[in-house]
LUMGU-631726 format. One record per residue (C-alpha): x, y, z. Coordinates in steps of 0.5 Angstrom, whole numbers, plus 2048, in hexadecimal, padded with zeros to 3 digits. Each point is the difference from the previous one (the first is absolute). Last residue first. Example, Ala and Ser with C-alpha at 12.3 -4.5 7.8 and 13.67 -1.06 7.14 Angstrom:
81B7FE80E;7FE7F9802;
***
This chain:
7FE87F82C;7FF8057FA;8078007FE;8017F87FF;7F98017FC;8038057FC;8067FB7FF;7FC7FB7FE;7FC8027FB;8078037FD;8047FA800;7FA7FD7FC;8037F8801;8017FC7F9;8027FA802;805803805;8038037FB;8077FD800;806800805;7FD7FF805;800804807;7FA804802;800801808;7FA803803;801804808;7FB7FF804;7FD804805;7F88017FD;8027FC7F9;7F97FD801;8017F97FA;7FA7FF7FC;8038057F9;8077FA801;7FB7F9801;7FC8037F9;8078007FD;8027FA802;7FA7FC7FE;8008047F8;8087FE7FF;7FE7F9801;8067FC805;7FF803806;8047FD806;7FF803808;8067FD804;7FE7FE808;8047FA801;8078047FD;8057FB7FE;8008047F9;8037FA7FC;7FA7FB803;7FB8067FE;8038007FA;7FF7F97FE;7FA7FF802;7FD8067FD;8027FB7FA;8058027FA;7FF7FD7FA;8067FE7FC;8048067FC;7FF8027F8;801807802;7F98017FE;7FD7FB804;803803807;7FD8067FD;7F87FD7FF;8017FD807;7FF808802;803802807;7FF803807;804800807;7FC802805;804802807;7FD803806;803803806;8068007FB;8077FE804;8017F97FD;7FF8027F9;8067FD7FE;8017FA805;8007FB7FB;8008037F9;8077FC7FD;7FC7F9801;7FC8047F9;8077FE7FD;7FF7FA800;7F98007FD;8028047FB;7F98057FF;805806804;8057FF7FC;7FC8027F8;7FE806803;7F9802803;7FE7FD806;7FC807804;802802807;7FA804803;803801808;7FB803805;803804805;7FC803806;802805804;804801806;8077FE7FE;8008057FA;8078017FD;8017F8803;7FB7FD7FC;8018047FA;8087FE800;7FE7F9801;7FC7FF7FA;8058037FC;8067FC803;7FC7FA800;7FE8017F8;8068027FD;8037F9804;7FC7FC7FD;7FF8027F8;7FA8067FF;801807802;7FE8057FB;7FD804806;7F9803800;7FD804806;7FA802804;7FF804805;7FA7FF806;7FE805807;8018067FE;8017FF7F9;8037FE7FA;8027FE7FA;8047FD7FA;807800805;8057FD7FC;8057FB803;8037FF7FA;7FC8007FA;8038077FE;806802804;800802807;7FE807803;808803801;800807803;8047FE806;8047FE7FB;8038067FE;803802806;8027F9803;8058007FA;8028077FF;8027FF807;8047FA7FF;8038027FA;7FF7FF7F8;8077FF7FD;7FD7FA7FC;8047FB805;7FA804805;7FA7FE7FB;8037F9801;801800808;7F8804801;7FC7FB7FB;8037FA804;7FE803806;7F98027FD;7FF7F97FE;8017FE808;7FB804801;7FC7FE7FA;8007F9803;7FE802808;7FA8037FE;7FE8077FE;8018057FB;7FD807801;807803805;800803806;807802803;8037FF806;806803803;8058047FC;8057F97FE;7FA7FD7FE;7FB7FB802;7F97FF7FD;7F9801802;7FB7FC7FE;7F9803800;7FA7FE803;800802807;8077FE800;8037FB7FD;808800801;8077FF7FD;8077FE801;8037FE7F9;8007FA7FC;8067FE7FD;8068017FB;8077FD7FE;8048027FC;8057FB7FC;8058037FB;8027FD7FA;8057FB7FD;7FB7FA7FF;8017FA803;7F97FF803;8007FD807;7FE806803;7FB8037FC;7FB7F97FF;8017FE807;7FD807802;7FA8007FA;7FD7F9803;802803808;7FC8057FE;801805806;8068027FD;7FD8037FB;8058037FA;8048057FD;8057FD7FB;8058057FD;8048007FA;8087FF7FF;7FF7FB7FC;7F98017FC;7FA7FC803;7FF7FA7FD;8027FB806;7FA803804;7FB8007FA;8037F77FF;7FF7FF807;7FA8027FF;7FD7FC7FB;8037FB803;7FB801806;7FA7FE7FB;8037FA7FD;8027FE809;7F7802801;7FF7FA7FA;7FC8017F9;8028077FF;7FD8017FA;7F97FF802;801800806;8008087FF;802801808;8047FE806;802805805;8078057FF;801806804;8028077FF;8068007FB;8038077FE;8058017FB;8058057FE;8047FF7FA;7FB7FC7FD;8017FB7FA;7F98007FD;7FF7FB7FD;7FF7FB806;7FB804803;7FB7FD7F9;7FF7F9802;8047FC7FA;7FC7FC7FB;8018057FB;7FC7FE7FA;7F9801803;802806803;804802807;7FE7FB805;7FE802807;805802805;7FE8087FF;805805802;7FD807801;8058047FD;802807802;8048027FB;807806802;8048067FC;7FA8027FC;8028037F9;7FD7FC7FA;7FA7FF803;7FB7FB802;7FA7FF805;7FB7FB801;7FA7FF804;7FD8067FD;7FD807801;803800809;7FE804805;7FC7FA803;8037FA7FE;7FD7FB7FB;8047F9802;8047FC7FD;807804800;8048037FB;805805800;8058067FE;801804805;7FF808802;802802807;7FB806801;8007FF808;7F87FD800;8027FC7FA;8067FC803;7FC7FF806;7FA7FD7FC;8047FD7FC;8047FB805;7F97FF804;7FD7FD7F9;8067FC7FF;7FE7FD807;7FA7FF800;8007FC7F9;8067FD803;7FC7FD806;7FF7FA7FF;8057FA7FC;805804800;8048057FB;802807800;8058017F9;803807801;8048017F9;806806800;7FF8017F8;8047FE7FA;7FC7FB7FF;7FA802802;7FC8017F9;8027F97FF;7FF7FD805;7F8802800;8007FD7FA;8037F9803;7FB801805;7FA8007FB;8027FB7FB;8048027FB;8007FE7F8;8058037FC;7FD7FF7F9;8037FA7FC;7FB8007FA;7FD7F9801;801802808;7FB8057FF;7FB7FD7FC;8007FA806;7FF804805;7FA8047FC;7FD7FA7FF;8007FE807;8037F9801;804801806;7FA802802;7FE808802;7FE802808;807800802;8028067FC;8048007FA;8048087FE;8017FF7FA;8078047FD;8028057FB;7FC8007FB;7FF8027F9;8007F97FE;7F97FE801;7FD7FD805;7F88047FF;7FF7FB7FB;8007FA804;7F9802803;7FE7FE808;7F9801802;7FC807802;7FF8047FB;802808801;8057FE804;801805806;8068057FF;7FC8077FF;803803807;7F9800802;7FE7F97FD;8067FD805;7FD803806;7F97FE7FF;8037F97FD;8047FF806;7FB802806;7FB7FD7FD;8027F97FD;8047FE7FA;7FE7F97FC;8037FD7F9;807804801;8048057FC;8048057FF;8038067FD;805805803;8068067FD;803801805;800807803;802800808;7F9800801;7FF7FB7FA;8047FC804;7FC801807;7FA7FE7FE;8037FA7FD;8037FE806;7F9801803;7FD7FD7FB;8047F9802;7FF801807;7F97FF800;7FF7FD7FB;7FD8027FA;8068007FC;8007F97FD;8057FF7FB;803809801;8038027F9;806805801;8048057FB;805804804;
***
């Protein structure tokens, strides 16, 4: 096939392009701006546009499809090119569709966790030599690409994002997938801004749940008494499995985990990622992978990119970075750590960066969310508030949202920074958690003086 990519600078989208020209499409593209990594690894396999902007000329009647990302506008120039010439356009999730069709499709869904958990699942079926197809949304070890597509495998794994599939398709992403083996690990309100109520965000759910072809099967955090009710009331002619977090201990430092063998010591740690293990363990055993493959496997997983991510450490400091940034992925992030290292000191950074977290009716949503830090510093630039066109946000407001007496606010990014390189790390453990860059922070620089303390 012939494919143009509008706006293939994104994360997911270069990867799908990657993996088509892999497959051996032909690939073009555009977008006005690609960021490293994208444009390194584009430029490698001679897919990055030799111009940045959007050129009509490059629809022409030749191609078989368009593949719209959500960073281009409903009127982009390229867009309307295509559709005046009735190119198939597909967003991203209808593409991938597409290619699976014929295939066994496994959909992990939540509002949290499924990054994790898809990561869990191809990380066992790697380490057995089991070969899928797959898209995920992080970079994993082991792993060239974040998508992978052949003509032969049996089974995709597919992270299932609920966020809206393209500019002209306004329906979250999981519900194009059609799974015939799904997974839902928790649901917790985000993307407010298209999802104006927690029961419009709900919704969405049920409607993945009822998506599931007949027949299929539902795995699903009983736990989470959201995703519970959304399993057991729907309708839909599946199979309904439940999962739960399994018995585990930390000691000295290390979390061990239950298994029919005895305790087995694992690199991933906290209450949530052992429950995202749990669910990870049944699909993987859907899939043919038995307990003990299982268990033996997963003993070597260290966590996915942004996830929990250990920068640095020594004997007495670690620092880590985590792509938590909505409540809930901020609680159990800031949990695990307190309870992984109970005796040390832990600082919690979280920066306000999205579009949810400047709503003050959502900011509400933050309450209790860093409760298990030691101490707790939120940082934000007003200037990214102006930039999604929201009202100011005061100190005030978050320090009311937080109900935490003692939060340490930071609103330039020169102030936090300095705050950061004047802390002692001696017996403490630093946690970075946005899904930004922290006003610029030199991650490098930290790190050395986090190995150095």
């Amino acid at each position: 096939m012939n494919v143009h990519f509008i706006a293939i600078g994104g994360s997911a989208m270069h990867n799908l392009a990657l993996a088509l020209h892999h497959k051996g499409f032909t690939v073009t593209g555009s977008d006005d701006v690609i960021f490293e990594p994208s444009a390194g690894r584009l430029l490698r396999q001679g897919l990055l546009p030799e111009h940045f902007g959007w050129f009509p000329e490059k629809i022409h009647k030749d191609l078989d499809a368009v593949i719209l990302g959500m960073h281009a506008k409903a009127d982009n120039p390229e867009l309307l090119k295509a559709q005046e010439l009735g190119i198939v356009i597909y967003s991203y999730p209808e593409f991938l569709y597409q290619q699976s069709k014929d295939k066994t499709r496994v959909v992990i869904g939540g509002s949290h966790g499924k990054t994790t958990i898809t990561s869990m699942i191809l990380h066992v079926l790697n380490y057995h030599d089991r070969d899928v197809d797959y898209m995920v949304g992080a970079q994993l070890e082991g792993f060239d690409r974040m998508v992978h597509l052949t003509e032969e495998n049996d089974f995709i794994v597919l992270e299932g994002d609920e966020y809206l599939s393209s500019p002209i398709d306004r329906r979250p992403k999981f519900h194009l997938y059609r799974p015939n083996i799904a997974l839902l690990s928790g649901i917790a309100w985000d993307h407010i801004n298209v999802f104006p109520t927690f029961e419009n965000y709900v919704s969405q759910f049920r409607i993945f749940v009822d998506s599931i072809v007949k027949g299929g099967s539902i795995t699903y955090n009983e736990e989470d008494a959201e995703v519970s009710a959304v399993v057991e009331a729907s309708e839909n002619t599946i199979r309904k499995l439940p999962y739960n977090t399994p018995d585990y201990e930390v000691i000295d430092g290390e979390t061990m985990l239950e298994t029919p063998d005895g305790p087995m010591p694992i690199a991933v740690f906290g209450k949530h990622n052992l429950n995202n293990l749990a669910g990870a363990k049944w699909i993987c055993q859907h899939m043919g992978v038995d307990e003990e493959d299982f268990y033996e496997a997963i003993a070597t997983f260290k966590g996915a990119s942004k996830r929990l991510e250990k920068i640095a450490a020594s004997a007495s400091s670690v620092l880590f970075k985590d792509f938590a940034h909505s409540p809930s992925k901020v609680k159990a992030t800031t949990g695990a750590v307190k309870e992984q290292y109970p005796e040390r000191q832990v600082i919690a950074c979280l920066e306000l960066h999205t579009y949810s977290s400047f709503n003050p009716k959502f900011l509400e949503e933050y309450q209790g969310a860093l409760d298990r830090a030691d101490r707790a510093i939120i940082f934000y630039l007003p200037e990214s508030v102006a930039i999604k066109k929201l009202d100011p946000v005061l100190p005030g407001q978050i320090a009311s949202a937080f109900k935490r007496d003692d939060l340490e606010i930071f609103t330039e990014a020169e102030a936090f920074h300095d705050f950061i390189f004047d802390q002692s790390f001696s017996d403490s453990v630093v946690l970075l958690m946005s899904s930004g860059n922290y006003g610029g922070l030199d991650l490098d620089k930290l790190a050395k003086k986090v190995s150095e303390s």
